[in-house]
N, C-alpha and C positions, 0 to 999 in steps of 0.2 A: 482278110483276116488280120492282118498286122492294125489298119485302119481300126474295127475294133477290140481289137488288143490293147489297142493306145488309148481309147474314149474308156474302156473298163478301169481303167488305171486312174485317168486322170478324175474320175468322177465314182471313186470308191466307196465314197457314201452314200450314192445312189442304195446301191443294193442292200445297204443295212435298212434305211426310211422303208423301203420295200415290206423287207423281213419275207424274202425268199425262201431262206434255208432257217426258217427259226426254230425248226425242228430238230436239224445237226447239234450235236454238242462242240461247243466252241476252240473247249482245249482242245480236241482232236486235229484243229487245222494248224495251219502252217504258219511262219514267224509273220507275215503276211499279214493274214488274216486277224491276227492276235496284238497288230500293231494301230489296226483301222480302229479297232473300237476304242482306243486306248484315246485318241486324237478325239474322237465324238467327246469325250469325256471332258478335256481342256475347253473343247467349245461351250460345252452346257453351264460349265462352275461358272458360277458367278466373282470368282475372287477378281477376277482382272478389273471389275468396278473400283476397289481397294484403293488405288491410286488418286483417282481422280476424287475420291470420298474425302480423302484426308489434305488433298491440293484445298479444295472448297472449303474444307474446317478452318485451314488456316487462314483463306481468305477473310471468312466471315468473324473469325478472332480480328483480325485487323481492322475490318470493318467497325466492330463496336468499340476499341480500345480509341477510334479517334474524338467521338463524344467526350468521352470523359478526360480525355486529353487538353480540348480547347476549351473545358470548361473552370479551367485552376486558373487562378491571378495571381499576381505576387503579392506578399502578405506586406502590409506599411506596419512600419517601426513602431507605432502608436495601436495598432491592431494586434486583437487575441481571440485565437477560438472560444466559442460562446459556450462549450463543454468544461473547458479550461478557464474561461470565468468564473462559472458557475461552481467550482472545484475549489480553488483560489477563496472563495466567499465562504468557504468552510461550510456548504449548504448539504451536499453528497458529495460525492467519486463521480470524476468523467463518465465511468459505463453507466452509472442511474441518471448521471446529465444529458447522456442521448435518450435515454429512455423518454421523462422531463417533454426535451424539448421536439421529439416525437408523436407525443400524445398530446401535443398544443397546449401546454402549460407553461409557459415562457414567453413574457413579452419581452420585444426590445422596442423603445419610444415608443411603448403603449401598443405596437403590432405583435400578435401572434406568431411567430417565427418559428417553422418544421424541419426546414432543411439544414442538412447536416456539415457539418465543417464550418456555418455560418461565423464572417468574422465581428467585430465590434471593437469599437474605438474608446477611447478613453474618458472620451464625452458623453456616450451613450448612458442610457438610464434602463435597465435589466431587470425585470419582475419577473422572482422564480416562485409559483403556486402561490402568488398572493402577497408574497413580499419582495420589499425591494431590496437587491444586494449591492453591497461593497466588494469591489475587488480588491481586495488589500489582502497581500499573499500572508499564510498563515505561516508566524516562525514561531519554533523553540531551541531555547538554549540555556544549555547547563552551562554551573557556575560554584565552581569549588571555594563558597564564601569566607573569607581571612577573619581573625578578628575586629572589633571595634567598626564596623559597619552593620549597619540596620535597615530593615525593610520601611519602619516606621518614617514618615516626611514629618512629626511637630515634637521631637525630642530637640530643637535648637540646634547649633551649631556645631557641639562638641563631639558628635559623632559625624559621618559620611555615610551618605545612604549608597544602598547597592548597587541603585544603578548607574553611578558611575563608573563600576568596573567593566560591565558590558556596555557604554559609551562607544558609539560610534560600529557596535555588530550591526545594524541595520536603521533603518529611518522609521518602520513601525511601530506605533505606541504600543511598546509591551508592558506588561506588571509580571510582579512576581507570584509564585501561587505561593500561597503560607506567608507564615512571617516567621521572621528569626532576630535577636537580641541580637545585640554588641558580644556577647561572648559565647552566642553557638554558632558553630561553623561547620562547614561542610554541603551537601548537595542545594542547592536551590534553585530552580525551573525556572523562567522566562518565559511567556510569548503572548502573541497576540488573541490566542486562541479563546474566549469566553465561556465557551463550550466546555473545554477543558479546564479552566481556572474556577470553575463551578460545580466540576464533578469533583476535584480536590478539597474542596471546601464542605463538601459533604461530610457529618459527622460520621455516616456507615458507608464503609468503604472494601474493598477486594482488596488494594493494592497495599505492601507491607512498608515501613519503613524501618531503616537498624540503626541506632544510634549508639556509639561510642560514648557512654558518662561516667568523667572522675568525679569523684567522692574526697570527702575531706578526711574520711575515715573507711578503716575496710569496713563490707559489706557482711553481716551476719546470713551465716549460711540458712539459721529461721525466717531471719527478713528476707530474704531470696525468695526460701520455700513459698511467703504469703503472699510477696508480689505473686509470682507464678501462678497463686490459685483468684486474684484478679483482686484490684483496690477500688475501693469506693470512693469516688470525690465529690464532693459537694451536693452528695444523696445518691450519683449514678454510679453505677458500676460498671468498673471501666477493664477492661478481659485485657491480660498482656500475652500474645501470642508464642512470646519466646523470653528468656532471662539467663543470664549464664556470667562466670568468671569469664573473664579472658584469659586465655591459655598464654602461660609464658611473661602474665602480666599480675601486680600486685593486686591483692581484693578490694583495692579503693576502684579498677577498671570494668565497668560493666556492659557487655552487651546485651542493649532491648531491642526486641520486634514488636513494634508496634501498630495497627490500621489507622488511629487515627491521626489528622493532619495536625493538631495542635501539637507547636515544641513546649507549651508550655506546660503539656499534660506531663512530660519528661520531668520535667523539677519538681511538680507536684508529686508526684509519685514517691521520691525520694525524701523529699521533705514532710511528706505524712508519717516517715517511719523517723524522722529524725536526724537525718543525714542533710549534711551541705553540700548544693553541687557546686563543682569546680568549674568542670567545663562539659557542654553537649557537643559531640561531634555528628554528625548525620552521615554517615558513611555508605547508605544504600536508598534509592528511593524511588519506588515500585519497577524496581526491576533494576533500574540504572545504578552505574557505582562511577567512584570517583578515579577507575583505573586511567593511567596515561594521561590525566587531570592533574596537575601542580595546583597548591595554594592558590587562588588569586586568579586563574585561571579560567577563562571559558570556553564552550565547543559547542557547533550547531548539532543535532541532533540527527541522525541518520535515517532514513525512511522507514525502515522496519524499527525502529524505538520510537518514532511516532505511532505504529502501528501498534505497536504492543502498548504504548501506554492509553489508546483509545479501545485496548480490547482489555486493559486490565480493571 
């Protein structure tokens, strides 16, 4: 009896696989009985795989991390990502440079080139969708212009052209966009960009300009009024966005808003009505202003003022 007493014990699971008493209701038994089926239960769940599941994830994470590992070199001095060329050439943005050079639109030395992070050297020759680029990084720079300097290069000697004030901001052939006389002063733009120096020069334009003009004489509150409603010059009519006194300042001080890029629609304006200008000052230009800018002065342009002035 004791003999099995002891085999009923140690083999308690026996009699549940049976299903001897499957008829008995369960709660009615003993702490006993109510602990066997508890244990059957631990045995069936599958959770205990859990560990060994997530042991193997991390294996196989390490596994693929070393691919891509032995696959970096160290970049030479003379070498630039081929997205980052392509960016640089003022062609797109690095994200449409992978796109580009994804879709096999991108030679380098005449090879079609897909793989990404590709570098390229300084000597390399870069065809992006048919043309060939330059990498000469795109600058601009503003330039709080003083008097008696000019944008013009065959006025002689007796003026200084502009770009000896920004002399020595970079090694890239920049020009200036617009042009300005020996006696307007104020905002003028810099860079290498053609792209930009082209959309500037466009007679119909988004972007506003404000000019500060003294007068030899105050301004007739009539003559205001007709600017305001737009001047005709030389057959065109030409829409002035904005006219006003300067606040705080005598009525020879006028501020204009105006789209287009010529300063010398500025003098013309005033001298249709009869007035002599003294001096133009450019105090705003499409969007940019002369804050924290001294006379004389210039400053590189910050990324989002590139950005807004190619979305204005």
């Amino acid at each position: 009896m004791n003999n099995k007493e002891g085999n009923n014990k140690r083999s308690g699971s026996r009699p549940n696989s049976s299903r001897p008493s499957s008829n008995k209701p369960t709660r009615a038994g003993g702490e006993r009985s109510g602990a066997k089926p508890a244990m059957a239960k631990r045995a069936q769940g599958p959770k205990k795989v859990k560990p060994s599941t997530k042991a193997d994830t991390v294996l196989s994470n390490k596994v693929e991390k070393k691919p891509n590992q032995t696959a970096k070199r160290p970049k030479a001095a003379d070498e630039i990502r081929l997205n980052k060329y392509i960016a640089n050439s003022g062609a797109c943005s690095r994200r449409d440079a992978d796109i580009y050079i994804q879709s096999g639109n991108v030679k380098v030395n005449g090879i079609p080139v897909t793989e990404m992070g590709y570098l390229v050297k300084s000597g390399d020759v870069v065809n992006f969708d048919g043309a060939t680029l330059t990498p000469e990084k795109k600058e601009y720079i503003l330039l709080n212009k003083p008097k008696n300097f000019t944008t013009a290069l065959d006025e002689g000697q007796e003026y200084r052209n502009v770009l000896e004030l920004v002399k020595g901001s970079t090694s890239a052939k920049i020009g200036a966009i617009g042009r300005m006389d020996k006696n307007t002063t104020g905002l003028l733009l810099f860079t290498n960009d053609t792209d930009m120096i082209r959309k500037f020069s466009l007679p119909n334009q988004k972007s506003t300009k404000i000019y500060q003009v003294s007068l030899d004489k105050n301004l007739k509150f009539e003559d205001l009024e007709k600017i305001a409603g737009g001047v005709t010059l030389d057959g065109h009519k030409l829409y002035v966005d904005e006219i006003s006194y300067i606040e705080n300042e005598p009525k020879t001080e006028i501020g204009l808003k105006l789209r287009t890029p010529n300063v010398k629609v500025v003098r013309a304006i005033f001298e249709s009505f009869q007035y002599n200008v003294i001096k133009i000052d450019r105090v705003a230009f499409a969007g940019l202003t002369k804050k924290n800018l001294p006379r004389g002065n210039w400053r590189f342009l910050t990324d989002q003022e590139i950005i807004n002035l190619k979305n204005s």
